[in-house]
VEXNUKE-84898 format. One record per residue: residue in one letter; x, y, z of N, C-alpha, C in turn. Coordinates in steps of 0.1 Angstrom, whole numbers, plus 5000, padded with zeros to 4 digits. Example, Ala and Ser with C-alpha at 12.3 -4.5 7.8 and 13.67 -1.06 7.14 Angstrom:
# VEXNUKE-84898
A513249435078512349555078513249675078 S512849785071513749895071512950005079 
***
This chain:
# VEXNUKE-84898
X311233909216311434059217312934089213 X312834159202314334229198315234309211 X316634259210317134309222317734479221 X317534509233317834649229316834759229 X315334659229314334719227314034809240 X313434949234312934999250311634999252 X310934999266309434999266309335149273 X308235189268308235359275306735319285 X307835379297305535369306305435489302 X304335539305303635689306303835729322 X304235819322304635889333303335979336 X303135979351302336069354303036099369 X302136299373302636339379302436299391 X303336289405302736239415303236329425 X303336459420303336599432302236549441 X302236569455301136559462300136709457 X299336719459298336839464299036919476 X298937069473299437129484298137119495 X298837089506297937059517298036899519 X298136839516298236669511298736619523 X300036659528301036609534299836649550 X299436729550298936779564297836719569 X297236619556296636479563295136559562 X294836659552293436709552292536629544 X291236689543290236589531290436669520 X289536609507289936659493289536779492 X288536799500287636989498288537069503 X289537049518290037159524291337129519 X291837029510293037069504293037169488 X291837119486291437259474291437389483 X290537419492291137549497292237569497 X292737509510294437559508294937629498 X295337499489295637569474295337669469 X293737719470293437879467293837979476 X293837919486294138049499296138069496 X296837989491297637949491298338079476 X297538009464297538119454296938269456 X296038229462295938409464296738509473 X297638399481298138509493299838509485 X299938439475301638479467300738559454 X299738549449299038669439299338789445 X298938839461298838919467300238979468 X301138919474302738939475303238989464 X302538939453303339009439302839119435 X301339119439300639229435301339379445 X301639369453302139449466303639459462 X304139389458305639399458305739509442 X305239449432304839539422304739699421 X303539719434302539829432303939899442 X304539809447305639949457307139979447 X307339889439308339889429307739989416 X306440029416305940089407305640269407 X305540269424305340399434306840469432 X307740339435309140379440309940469420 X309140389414309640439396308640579398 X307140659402306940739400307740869403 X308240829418309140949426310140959418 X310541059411311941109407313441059422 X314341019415315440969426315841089431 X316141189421316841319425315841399436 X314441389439313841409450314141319460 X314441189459314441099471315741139477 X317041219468317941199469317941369478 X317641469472317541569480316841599492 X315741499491315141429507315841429517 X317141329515317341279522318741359531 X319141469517320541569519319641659531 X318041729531317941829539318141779555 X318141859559318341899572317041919584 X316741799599315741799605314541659602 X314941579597314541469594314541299599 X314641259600315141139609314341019598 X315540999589315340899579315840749578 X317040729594317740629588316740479591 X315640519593314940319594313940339578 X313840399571314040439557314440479550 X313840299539315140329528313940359516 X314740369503314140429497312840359489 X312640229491311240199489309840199498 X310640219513309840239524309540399521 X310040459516309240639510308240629503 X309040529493308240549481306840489487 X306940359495305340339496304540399507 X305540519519304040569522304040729517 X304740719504304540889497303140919494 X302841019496301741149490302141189479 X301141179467301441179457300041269449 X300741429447299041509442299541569432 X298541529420299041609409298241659405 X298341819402297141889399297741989384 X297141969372297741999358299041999355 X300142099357301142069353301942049367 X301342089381302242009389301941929395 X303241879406303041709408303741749423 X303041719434303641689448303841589451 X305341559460306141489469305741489477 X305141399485305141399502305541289509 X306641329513307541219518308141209530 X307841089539307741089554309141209562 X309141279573310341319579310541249590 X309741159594310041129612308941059614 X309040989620307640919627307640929645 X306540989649306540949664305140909670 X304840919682303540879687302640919679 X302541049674301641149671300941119652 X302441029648301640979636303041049625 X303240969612304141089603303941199600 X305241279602305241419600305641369578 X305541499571305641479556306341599555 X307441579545307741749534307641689524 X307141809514306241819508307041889491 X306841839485307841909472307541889459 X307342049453306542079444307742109428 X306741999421307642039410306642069395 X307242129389306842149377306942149365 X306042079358306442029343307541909340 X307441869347308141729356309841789358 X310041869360311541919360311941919378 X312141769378312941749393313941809398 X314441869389316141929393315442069401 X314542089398313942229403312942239414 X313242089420311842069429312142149440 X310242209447310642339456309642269467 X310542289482310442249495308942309499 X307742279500306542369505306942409517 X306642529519306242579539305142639534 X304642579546302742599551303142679564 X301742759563301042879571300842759584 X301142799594300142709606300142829617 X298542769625298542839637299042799653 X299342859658299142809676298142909680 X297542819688296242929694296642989705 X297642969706298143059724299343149712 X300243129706301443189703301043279691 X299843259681300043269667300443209655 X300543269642301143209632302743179631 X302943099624304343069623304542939609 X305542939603305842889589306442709590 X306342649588306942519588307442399573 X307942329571307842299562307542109565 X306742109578306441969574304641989579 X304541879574302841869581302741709581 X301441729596301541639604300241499597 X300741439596299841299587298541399578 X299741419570298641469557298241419550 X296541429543296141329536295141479523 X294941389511294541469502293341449496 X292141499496290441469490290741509473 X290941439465291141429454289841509447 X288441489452287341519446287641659447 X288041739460287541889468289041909466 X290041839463291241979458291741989474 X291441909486291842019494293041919505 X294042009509295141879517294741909530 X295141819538294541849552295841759564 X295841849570296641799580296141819597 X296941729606296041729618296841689634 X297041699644297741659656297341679663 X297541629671297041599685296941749692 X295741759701295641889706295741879721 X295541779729295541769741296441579746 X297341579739298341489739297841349732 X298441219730298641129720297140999730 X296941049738295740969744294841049744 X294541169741293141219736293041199724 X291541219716291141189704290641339700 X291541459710291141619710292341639696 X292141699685292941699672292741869667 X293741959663293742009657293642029642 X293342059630293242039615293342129612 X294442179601294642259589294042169578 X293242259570292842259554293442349549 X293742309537294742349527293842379512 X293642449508293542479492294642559481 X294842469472295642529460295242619454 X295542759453295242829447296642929444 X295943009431297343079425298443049430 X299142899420300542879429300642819439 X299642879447300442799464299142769470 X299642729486298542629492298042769501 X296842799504296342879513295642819525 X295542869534294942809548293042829542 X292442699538291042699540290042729554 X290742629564289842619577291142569584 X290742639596291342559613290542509619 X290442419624289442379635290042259644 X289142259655289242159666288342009662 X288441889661287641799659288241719674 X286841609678287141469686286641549699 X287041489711286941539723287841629727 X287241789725288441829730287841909744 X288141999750287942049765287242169762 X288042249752287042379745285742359735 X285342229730284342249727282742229733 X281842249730281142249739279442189733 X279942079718279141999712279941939703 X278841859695279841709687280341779677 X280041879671280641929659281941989658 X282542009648283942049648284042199651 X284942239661284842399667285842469652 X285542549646286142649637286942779644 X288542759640289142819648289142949635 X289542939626289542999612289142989600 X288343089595288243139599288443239612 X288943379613289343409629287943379633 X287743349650286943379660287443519667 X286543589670286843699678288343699692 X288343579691289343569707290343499699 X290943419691291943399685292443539681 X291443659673291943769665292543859677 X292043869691292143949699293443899704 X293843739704295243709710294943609723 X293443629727293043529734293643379734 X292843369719293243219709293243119721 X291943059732291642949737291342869728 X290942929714289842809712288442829712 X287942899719286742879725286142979714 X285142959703284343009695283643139703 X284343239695282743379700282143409683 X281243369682279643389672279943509665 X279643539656280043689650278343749651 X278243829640277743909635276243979649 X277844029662276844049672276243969688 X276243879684276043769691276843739704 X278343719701279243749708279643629712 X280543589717281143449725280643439739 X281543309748281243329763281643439767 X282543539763283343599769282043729769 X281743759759280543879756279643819769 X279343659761277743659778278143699787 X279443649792279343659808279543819809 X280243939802279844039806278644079808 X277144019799276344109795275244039807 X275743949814275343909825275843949841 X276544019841277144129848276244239851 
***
């Protein structure tokens, strides 16, 4: 043998199998490995889709978000917005809805409308809302709002008889000319004023919301009358 000479082995890989070390059989260390790939697939895929939310929001909204006043932002930063924003775009505009506060009751959102993608101009929504004892009054957040993409319509909701009943208030919302108008109020879940499984319709008015009553308690139109009519007409 000429000196100097080299011999090459063939190398091969001798990474264990993930799972290997943990002393499993050959079938459940193939699992592993898939459960293994799919749950860092998943991570990327998630880390992506919130890095991807966080590029749709214009910064100069996140940034004027965060200047207004009544909010309680500091355990949110700015990719925790981006991924639980509301995001509704209907022809040439495009809504912001972006958390203000979180409490028992679920995220409150404001909401910001811009147009023709011109962020420098984005405009703060206030929505119509009711109280059934006090009346209307203007706000500019709403309470865990969510959007039916098919029906156009936004809807917001809170608790009606505190954070352990399943008694809930609901505003519907429809876009029309420009702005959002009050579709429906109603009571849904268990609440004390209704008096079957179906959702009680507050507004439309009922006769006793329009009168200032505003229990809640449905009176029937065209005649009919509420409880308040029976029990007179049982008198």
């Amino acid at each position: 043998m000429a000196t100097g000479q080299k011999i090459l082995a063939h190398s091969t890989d001798k990474r264990p199998a993930p799972g290997a070390g943990l002393g499993l059989p050959c079938h459940l260390r193939s699992s592993f490995s898939l459960m293994l790939r799919l749950l860092v697939a998943g991570l990327l895929l998630t880390l992506s889709m919130t890095k991807g939310r966080a590029q749709d929001i214009p910064q100069t909204i996140l940034d004027n978000h965060r200047a207004t006043m009544g909010c309680w932002l500091a355990e949110f930063d700015d990719a925790e917005l981006a991924k639980k924003a509301l995001i509704i775009r209907l022809d040439v505009q495009t809504f912001y809805g972006l958390v203000c506060a979180s409490n028992l009751y679920g995220d409150s959102y404001r909401i910001y409308q811009v147009e023709d993608g011109r962020a420098e101009w984005a405009n703060l929504i206030t929505f119509p809302q009711l109280d059934t004892k006090l009346g209307w009054y203007a706000s500019t957040e709403l309470q865990k709002p969510t959007w039916d993409e098919g029906k156009k319509l936004l809807r917001s909701e809170f608790p009606k008889q505190g954070s352990t009943s399943s008694c809930r208030q609901y505003s519907i919302y429809s876009w029309q000319n420009g702005r959002f108008y009050i579709a429906q109020i109603g009571l849904s879940g268990d609440c004390e004023e209704k008096d079957s499984d179906k959702d009680l319709i507050i507004y439309p008015f009922v006769d006793e919301v329009e009168k200032g009553g505003a229990s809640g308690v449905a009176a029937e139109k065209n005649g009919t009358g509420g409880k308040a009519d029976k029990a007179k007409k049982t008198k």
